[in-house]
C-alpha positions as CSV (number, residue, x, y, z in Angstrom):
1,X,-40.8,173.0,133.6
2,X,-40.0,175.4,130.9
3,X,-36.5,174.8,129.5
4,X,-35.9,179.3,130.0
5,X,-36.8,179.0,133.7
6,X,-34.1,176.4,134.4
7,X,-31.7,177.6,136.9
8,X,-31.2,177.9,140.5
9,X,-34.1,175.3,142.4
10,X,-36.2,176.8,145.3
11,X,-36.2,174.8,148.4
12,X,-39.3,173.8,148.0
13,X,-38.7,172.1,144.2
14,X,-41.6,174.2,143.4
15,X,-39.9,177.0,141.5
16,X,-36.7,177.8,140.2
17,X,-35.2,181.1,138.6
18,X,-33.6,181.1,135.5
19,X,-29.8,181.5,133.9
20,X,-29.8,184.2,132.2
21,X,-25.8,184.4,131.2
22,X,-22.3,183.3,132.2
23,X,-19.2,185.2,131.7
24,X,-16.0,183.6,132.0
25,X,-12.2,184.9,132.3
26,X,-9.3,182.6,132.6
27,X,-5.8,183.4,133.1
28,X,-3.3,180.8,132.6
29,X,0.4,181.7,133.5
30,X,2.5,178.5,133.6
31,X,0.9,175.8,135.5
32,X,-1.9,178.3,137.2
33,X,-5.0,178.5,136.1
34,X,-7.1,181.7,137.7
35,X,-10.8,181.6,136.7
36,X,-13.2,184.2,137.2
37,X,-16.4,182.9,136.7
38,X,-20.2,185.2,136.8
39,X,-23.8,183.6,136.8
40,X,-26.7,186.0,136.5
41,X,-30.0,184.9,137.5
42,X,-33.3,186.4,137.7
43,X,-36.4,185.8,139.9
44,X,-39.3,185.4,137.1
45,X,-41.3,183.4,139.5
46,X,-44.0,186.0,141.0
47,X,-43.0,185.2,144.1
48,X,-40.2,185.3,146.8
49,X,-37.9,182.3,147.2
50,X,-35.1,180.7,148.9
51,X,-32.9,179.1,146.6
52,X,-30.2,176.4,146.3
53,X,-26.9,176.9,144.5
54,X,-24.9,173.9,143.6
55,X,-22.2,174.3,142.1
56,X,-19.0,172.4,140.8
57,X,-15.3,173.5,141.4
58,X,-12.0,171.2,140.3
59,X,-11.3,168.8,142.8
60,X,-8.1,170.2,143.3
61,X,-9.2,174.0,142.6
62,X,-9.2,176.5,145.5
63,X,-12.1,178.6,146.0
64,X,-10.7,182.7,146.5
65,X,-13.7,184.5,146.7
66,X,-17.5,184.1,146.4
67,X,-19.5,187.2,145.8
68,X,-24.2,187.5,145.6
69,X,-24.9,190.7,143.9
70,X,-28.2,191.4,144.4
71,X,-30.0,194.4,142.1
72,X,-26.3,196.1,142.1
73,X,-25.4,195.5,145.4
74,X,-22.6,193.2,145.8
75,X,-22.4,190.8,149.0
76,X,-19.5,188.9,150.2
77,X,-19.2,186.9,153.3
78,X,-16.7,185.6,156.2
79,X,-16.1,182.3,157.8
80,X,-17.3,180.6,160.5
81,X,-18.7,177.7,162.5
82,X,-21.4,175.8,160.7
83,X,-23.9,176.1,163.6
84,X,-22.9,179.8,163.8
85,X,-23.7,180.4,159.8
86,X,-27.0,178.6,160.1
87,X,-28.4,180.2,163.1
88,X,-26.8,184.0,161.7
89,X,-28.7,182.9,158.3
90,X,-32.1,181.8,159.4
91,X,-32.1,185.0,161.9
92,X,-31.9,187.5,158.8
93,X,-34.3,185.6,157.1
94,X,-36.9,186.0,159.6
95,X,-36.3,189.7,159.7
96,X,-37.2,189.7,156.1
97,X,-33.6,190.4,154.6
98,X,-32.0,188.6,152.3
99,X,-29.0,186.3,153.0
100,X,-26.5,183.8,151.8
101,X,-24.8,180.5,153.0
102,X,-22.2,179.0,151.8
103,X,-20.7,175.5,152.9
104,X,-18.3,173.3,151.0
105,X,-20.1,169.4,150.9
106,X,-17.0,167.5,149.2
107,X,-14.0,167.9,147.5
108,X,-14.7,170.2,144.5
109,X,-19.0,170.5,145.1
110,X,-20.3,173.7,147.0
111,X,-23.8,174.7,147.7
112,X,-25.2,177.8,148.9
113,X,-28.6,179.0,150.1
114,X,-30.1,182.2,149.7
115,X,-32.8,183.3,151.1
116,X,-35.5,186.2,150.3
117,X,-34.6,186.7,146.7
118,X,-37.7,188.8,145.5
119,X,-39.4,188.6,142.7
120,X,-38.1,189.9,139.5
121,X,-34.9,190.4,141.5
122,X,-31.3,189.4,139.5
123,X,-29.0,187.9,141.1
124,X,-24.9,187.5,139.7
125,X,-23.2,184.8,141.2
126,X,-19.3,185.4,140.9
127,X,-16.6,183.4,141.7
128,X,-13.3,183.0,141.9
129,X,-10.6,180.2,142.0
130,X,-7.1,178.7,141.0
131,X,-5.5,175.2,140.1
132,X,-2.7,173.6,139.7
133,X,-2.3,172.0,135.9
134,X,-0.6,168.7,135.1
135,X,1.6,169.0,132.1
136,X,1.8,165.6,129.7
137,X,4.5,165.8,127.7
138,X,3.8,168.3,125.3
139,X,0.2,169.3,126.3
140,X,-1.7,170.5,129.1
141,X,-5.5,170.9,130.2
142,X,-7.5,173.0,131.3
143,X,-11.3,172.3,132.3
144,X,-14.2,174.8,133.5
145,X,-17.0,172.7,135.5
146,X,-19.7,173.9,134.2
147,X,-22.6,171.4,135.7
148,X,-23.8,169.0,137.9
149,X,-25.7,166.3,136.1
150,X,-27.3,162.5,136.1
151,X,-24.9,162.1,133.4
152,X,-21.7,162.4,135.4
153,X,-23.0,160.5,137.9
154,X,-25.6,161.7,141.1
155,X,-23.8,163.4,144.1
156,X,-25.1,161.7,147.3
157,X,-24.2,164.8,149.8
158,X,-27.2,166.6,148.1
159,X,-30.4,167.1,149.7
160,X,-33.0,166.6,147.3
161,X,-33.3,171.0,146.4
162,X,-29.6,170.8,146.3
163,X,-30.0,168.7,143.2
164,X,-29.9,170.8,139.8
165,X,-31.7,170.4,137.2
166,X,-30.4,169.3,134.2
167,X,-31.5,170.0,130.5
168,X,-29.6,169.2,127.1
169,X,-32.1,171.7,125.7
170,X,-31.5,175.0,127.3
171,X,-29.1,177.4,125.2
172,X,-27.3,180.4,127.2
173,X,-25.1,183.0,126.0
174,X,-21.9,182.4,127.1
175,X,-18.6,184.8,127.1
176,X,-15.3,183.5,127.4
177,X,-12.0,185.5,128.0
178,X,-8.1,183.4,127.9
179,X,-5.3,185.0,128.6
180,X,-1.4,183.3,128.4
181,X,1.1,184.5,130.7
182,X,4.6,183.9,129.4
């Protein structure tokens, strides 16, 4: 696999579509933390795929909002029963659309499908969530999750396509905005 196309996997393994940037905003006010975090993604595969999204959250964090934009249209979705989201997601991917699942499989690890993506479609993944922040002392800490990896040990909720892929390699521009609340 070439180290530019690693990204989201296709549930097939076959293919994948690759990171192109990450933007990042944190607020911390007190012991808060608000981060606002967007993935983009683009479909250079030649072809159209369903992909997983695995994704990392702190255990403790809260997830606010979750958000697919697809070629400028933005996509958000509403809860319900896990039967009810798989049936209402497999029915608009046989009528061609394209569609997104998300479910939470443990404390702080998410994964969403999506289905249909087209090729040479971008997709931005954005999310948002807060946490609580211990103090110690005279110093506190934040952390952004930023992947899911062999070397922090291998998640055993995941279905094999679930799994990302990993590479020490790969460079991506990231952005990073703080901002302190008094």
């Amino acid at each position: 696999m070439r180290h530019d196309q690693i990204g989201m996997m296709s549930n097939d393994e076959a293919h994948s579509i690759a990171l192109k940037g990450v933007n990042v905003a944190v607020t911390l006010a007190g012991l808060m933390a608000e981060t606002h975090l967007e993935q983009r993604y683009c479909n250079d595969s030649g072809v159209n795929l369903e992909i997983a999204y695995t994704f990392p959250l702190p255990v403790d964090g809260v997830l606010l909002h979750f958000e697919i934009e697809l070629n400028g249209k933005a996509h958000t979705g509403h809860v319900v029963a896990r039967k009810e989201a798989e049936k209402e997601y497999e029915a608009t991917i046989e009528k061609g659309d394209a569609a997104f699942r998300l479910q939470k499989l443990a404390d702080g690890l998410f994964n969403a499908s999506l289905g249909n993506i087209k090729s040479g479609e971008e997709v931005i993944v954005r999310l948002v969530w807060v946490e609580t922040l211990s103090w110690n002392g005279n110093a506190m800490r934040y952390r952004l999750p930023t992947t899911l990896a062999p070397r922090y040990g291998s998640p055993d909720k995941l279905q094999p396509w679930q799994r990302p892929v990993a590479d020490t390699v790969v460079e991506y521009p990231l952005s990073l905005k703080l901002s302190l609340l008094a």
